[in-house]
C-alpha positions in Angstrom: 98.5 112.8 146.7 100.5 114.8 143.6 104.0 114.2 143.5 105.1 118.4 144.2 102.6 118.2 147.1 104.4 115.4 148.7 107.7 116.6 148.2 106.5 119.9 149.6 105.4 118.3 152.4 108.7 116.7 153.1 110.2 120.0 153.0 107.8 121.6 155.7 108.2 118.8 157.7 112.2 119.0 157.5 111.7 123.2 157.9 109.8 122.6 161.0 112.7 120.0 162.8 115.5 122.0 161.5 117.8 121.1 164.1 116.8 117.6 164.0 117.1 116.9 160.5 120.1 118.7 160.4 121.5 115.9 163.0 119.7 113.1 160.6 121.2 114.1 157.8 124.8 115.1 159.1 126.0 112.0 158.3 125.3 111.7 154.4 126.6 115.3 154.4 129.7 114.2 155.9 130.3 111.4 153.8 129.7 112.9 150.6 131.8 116.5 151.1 134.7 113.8 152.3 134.5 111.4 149.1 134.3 114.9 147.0 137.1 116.9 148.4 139.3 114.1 149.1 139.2 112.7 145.5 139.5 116.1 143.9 143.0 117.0 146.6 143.9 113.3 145.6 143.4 113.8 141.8 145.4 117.3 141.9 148.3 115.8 143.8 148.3 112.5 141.2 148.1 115.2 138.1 150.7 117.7 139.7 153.2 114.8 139.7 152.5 113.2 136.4 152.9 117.1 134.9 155.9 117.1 137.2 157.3 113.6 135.4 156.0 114.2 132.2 158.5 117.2 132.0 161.5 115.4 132.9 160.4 112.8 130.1 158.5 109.5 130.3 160.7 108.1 127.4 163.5 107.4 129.5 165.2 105.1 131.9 167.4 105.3 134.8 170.6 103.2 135.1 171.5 103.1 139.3 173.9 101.2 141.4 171.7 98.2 143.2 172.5 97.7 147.2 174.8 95.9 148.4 173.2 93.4 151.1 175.0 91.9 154.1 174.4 88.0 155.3 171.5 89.5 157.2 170.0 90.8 153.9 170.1 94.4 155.2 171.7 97.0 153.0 175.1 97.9 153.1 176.1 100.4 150.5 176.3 100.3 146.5 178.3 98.6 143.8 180.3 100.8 142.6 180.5 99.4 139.2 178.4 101.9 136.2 180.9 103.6 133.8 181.2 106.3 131.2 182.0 103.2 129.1 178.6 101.2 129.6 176.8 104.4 128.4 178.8 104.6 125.6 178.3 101.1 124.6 174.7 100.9 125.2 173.7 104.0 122.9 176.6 102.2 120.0 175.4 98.7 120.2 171.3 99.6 120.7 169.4 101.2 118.1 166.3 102.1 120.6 169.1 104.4 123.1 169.0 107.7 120.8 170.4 109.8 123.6 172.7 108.7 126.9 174.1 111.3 129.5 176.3 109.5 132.7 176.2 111.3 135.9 178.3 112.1 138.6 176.8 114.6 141.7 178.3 116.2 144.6 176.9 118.8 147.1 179.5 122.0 147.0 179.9 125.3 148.0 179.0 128.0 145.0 180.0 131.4 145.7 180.1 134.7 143.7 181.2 137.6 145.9 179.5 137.9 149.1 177.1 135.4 148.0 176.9 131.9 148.8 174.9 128.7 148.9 175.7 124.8 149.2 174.1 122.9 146.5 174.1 119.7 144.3 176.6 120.0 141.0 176.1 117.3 138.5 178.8 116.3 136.1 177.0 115.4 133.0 176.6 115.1 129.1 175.3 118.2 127.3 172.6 115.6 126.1 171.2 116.1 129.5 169.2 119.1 128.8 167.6 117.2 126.1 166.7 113.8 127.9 165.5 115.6 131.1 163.5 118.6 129.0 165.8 121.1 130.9 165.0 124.7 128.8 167.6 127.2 128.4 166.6 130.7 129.4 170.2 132.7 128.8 173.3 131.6 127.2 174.1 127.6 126.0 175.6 124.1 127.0 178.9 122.4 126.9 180.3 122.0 123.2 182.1 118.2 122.7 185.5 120.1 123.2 184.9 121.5 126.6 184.1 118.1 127.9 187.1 116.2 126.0 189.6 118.9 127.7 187.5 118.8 131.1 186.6 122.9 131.1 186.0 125.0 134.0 182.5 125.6 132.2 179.2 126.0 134.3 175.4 126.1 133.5 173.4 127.1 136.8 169.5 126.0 137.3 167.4 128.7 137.6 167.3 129.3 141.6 171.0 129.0 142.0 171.5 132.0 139.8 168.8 134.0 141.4 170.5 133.1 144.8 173.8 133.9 143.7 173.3 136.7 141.7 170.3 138.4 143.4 171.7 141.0 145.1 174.3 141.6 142.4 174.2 144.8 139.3 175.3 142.3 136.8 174.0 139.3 134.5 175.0 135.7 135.6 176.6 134.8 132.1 179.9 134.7 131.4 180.9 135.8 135.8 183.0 133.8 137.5 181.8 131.7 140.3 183.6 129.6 142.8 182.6 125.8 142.9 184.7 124.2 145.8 187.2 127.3 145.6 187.6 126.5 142.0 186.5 129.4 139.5 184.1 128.3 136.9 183.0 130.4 133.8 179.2 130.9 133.8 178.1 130.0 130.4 174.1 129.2 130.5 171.4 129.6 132.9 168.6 127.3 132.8 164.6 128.2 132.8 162.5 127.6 135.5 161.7 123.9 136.4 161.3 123.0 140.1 162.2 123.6 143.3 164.6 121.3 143.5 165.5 120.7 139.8 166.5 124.6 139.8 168.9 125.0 143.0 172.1 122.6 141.0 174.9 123.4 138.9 176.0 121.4 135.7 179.4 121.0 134.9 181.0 118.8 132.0 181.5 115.3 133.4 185.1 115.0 132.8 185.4 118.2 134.6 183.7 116.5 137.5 185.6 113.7 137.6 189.0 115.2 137.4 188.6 117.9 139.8 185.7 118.0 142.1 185.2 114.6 142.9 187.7 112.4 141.6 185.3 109.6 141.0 186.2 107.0 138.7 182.6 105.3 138.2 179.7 107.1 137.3 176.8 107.5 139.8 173.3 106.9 137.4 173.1 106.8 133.5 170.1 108.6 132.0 168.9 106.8 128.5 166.0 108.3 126.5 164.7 105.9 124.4 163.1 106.5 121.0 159.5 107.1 120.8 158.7 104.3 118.5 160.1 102.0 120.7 158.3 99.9 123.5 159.8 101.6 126.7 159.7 97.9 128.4 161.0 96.0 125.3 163.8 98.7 125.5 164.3 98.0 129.6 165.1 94.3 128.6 167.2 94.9 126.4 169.4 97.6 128.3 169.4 94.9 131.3 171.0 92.0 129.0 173.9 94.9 127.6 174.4 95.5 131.5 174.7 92.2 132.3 176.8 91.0 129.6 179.4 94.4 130.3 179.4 93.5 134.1 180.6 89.7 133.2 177.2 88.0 135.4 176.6 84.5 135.0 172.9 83.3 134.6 172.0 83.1 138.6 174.2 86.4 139.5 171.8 89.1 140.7 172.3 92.3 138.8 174.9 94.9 140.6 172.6 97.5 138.9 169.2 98.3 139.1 166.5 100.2 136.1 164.1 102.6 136.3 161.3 103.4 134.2 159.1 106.3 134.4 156.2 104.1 133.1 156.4 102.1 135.6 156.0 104.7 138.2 153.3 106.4 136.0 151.3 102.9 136.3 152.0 102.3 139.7 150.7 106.0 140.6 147.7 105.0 139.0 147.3 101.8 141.0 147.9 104.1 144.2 144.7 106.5 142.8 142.6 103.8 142.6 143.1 101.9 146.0 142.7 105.8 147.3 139.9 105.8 145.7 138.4 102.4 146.7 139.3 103.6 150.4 137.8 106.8 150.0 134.5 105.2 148.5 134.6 102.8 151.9 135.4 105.6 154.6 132.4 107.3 152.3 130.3 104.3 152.4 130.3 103.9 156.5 129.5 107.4 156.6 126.9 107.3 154.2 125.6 104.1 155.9 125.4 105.6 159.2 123.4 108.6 157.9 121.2 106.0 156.4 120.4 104.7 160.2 120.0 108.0 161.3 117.1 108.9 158.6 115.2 105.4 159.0 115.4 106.2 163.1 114.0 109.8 162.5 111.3 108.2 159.6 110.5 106.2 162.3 109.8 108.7 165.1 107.9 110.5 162.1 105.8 107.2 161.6 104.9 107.2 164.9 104.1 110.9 165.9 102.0 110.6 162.4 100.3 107.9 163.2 96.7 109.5 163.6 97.2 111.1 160.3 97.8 108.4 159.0 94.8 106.5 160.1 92.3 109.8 159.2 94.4 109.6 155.9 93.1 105.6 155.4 89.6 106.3 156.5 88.9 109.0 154.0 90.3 106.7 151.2 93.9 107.1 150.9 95.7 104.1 149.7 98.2 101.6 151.0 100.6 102.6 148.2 100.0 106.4 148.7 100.7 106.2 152.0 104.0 103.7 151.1 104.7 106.8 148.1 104.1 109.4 150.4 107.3 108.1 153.6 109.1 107.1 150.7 109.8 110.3 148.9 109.7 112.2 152.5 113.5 109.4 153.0 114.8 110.5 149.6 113.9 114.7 150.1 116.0 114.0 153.8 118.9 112.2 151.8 118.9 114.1 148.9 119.4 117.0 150.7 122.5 116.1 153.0 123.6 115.0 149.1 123.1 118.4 148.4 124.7 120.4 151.2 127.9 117.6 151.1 128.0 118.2 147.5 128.4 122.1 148.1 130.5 121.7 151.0 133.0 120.0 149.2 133.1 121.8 146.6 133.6 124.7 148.8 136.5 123.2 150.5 138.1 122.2 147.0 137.7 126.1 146.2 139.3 127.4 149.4 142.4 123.9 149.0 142.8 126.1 145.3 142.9 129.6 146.3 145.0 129.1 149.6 147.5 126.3 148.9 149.3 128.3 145.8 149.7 131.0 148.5 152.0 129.4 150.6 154.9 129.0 148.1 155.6 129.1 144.5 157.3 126.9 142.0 155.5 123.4 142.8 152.8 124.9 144.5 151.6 127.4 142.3 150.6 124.7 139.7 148.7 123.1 142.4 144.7 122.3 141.5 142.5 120.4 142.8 139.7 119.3 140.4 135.5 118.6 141.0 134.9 116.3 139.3 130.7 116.2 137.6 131.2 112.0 137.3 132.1 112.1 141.4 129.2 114.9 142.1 126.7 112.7 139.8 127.6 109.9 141.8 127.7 111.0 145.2 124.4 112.6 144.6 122.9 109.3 143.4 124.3 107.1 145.9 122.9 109.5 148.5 119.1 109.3 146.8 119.8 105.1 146.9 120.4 105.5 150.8 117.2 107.2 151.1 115.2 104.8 149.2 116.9 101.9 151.2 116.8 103.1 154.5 113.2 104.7 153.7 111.7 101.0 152.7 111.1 100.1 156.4 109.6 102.9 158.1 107.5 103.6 154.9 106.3 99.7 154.8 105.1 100.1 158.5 103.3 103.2 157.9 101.5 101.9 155.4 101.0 98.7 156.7 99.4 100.6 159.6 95.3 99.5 160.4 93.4 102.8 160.0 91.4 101.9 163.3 94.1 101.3 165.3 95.9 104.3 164.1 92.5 106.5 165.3 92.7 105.0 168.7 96.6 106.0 168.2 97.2 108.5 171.1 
């Protein structure tokens, strides 16, 4: 029998059970629009926050306070020991530090006439806008002066000023807004960012420090590190500066602990690829009871067929053409759930895309979740290797079937 003819009578036969191969084949169309949508919602989340890193800077490492642990081990609060002065030193004694920016934070109360909102202001470095990629979109930063005599200078994100200044006639720069009942000038506004990047408030460390929160250490230390240097290299050798400015013997654990956006970078994409290793099993299981399902239904097909098989053997027909002929009928029925999961998924990835940006902006409107051709190709493969595997058997005993017995067959 031709190869078309075969596969079009696979088709008629599947036409004619609809609801039954629909039920045999639910579960490779179940496992295959899982694996698809998942790993495309999976891959948009992984890429929205590696966009969402790679704007802050990768180039750059985070100096914070370590816990403090109690005899139990569990945590008890933070040294208290990073200062203006170990910024300082580490950007003057290491050539790889091009930029530093200490930081102090505190959540206050901004308001501008009848408008009012509690947010985070950071005391910082001007080089802050340049380590985290912060944009200006009105006005500028702190000049060296306004931070030596402590200014009553301001540069609110993006959101804050739209909050405070949304239902007001004029501009945000150069008004006067009130930052713990303390009136700051309003000198720059920053671009867009983030949600939560854009509702803060920078003020000039000093500033800060002298009369919002009276802090005499420094709560993080932001370092960007040159781009021809090794990022982990670098880490090693900020650590020994730390160490050696904190006076810590050889077996002293450090009072301070280092971040490195590298590091989270790899570690995301050690997270991506254990999802997808689970995915691919929660696929598999699926996948593997769909294959049961088609060798039970190729089965009952075997059986029901079993008189054409045997008028098929006496007029000639061949033990492989037989084998050929159940065979291709197992991979049609597979292929086919492939099919259907491969377009459900891709459906669901198209409705994840059009109705997720919807419900918010900022970090949801650069939401996408990705179909990817290498996942489709695969899926649609791996579905056409369960029909062949679960097809063996039943095809085997229909062909293995003695043509007399098979006319007797009632």
């Amino acid at each position: 029998m031709l190869f078309w003819t075969i596969i079009k009578s696979a088709l008629k036969s599947i036409v004619a059970n609809k609801m039954r191969s629909f039920l045999t084949i639910l579960g490779i169309i179940i496992g295959i629009a899982s694996v698809i949508t998942m790993l495309g919602f999976g891959q948009g989340l992984r890429d929205q926050i590696v966009s969402s890193m790679r704007r802050f800077g990768t180039n750059m490492l985070t100096i914070r306070p370590e816990w403090r642990r109690d005899a139990s081990g569990a945590r008890s609060g933070n040294f208290q020991t990073l200062k203006v002065s170990d910024a300082e030193t580490l950007l003057r004694e290491l050539p790889e530090v091009v930029m530093v920016s200490p930081e102090l934070s505190t959540s206050c109360q901004l308001k501008f006439m009848n408008a009012n909102d509690r947010m985070t202001v950071y005391g910082v470095a001007p080089t802050i806008f340049a380590i985290r990629n912060y944009e200006l979109e009105n006005g500028r930063t702190f000049t060296d002066d306004e931070i030596t005599r402590g200014d009553r200078v301001v540069v609110l994100g993006a959101k804050a000023a739209t909050t405070l200044f949304e239902d007001a006639v004029v501009e945000p720069l150069g008004q006067t807004v009130k930052i713990s009942n303390r009136n700051f000038r309003i000198i720059g506004v920053t671009k867009p960012k983030d949600e939560w990047s854009d509702n803060c408030a920078f003020i000039p460390i000093t500033t800060h420090a002298r009369q919002i929160s009276g802090a005499t250490n420094v709560n993080q230390i932001y370092l960007k590190i040159g781009d021809k240097y090794d990022l982990d290299k670098a880490q090693e050798s900020v650590t020994a500066v730390m160490r050696r400015l904190h006076h810590m013997q050889a077996n002293d654990e450090n009072d301070f602990r280092i971040r490195n956006r590298q590091e989270a970078l790899d570690s995301l994409n050690m997270v991506g690829t254990v999802l997808r290793i689970l995915l691919g099993g929660i696929a598999g299981i699926a996948l593997f009871v769909g294959g049961i399902n088609i060798m039970n239904i190729m089965l009952v097909t075997v059986t029901e067929r079993t008189r054409e098989i045997g008028i098929r053997k006496a007029i000639g027909a061949r033990k492989g053409a037989i084998l050929s002929q159940f065979m291709i009928e197992s991979v049609v029925m597979s292929c086919l759930g492939g099919l259907i999961g491969i377009l459900l998924g891709a459906g669901l990835l198209e409705f994840v895309n059009y109705r997720v940006p919807l419900m918010g902006e900022g970090q949801y409107a650069s939401f996408y979740a990705p179909l990817d051709p290498f996942y489709v190709a695969l899926s649609f493969c791996f579905s056409a290797l369960v029909g062949i595997f679960f097809g063996i058997y039943p095809a085997r005993k229909a062909a293995s079937l003695d043509p007399i017995e098979a006319l007797r067959y009632e």
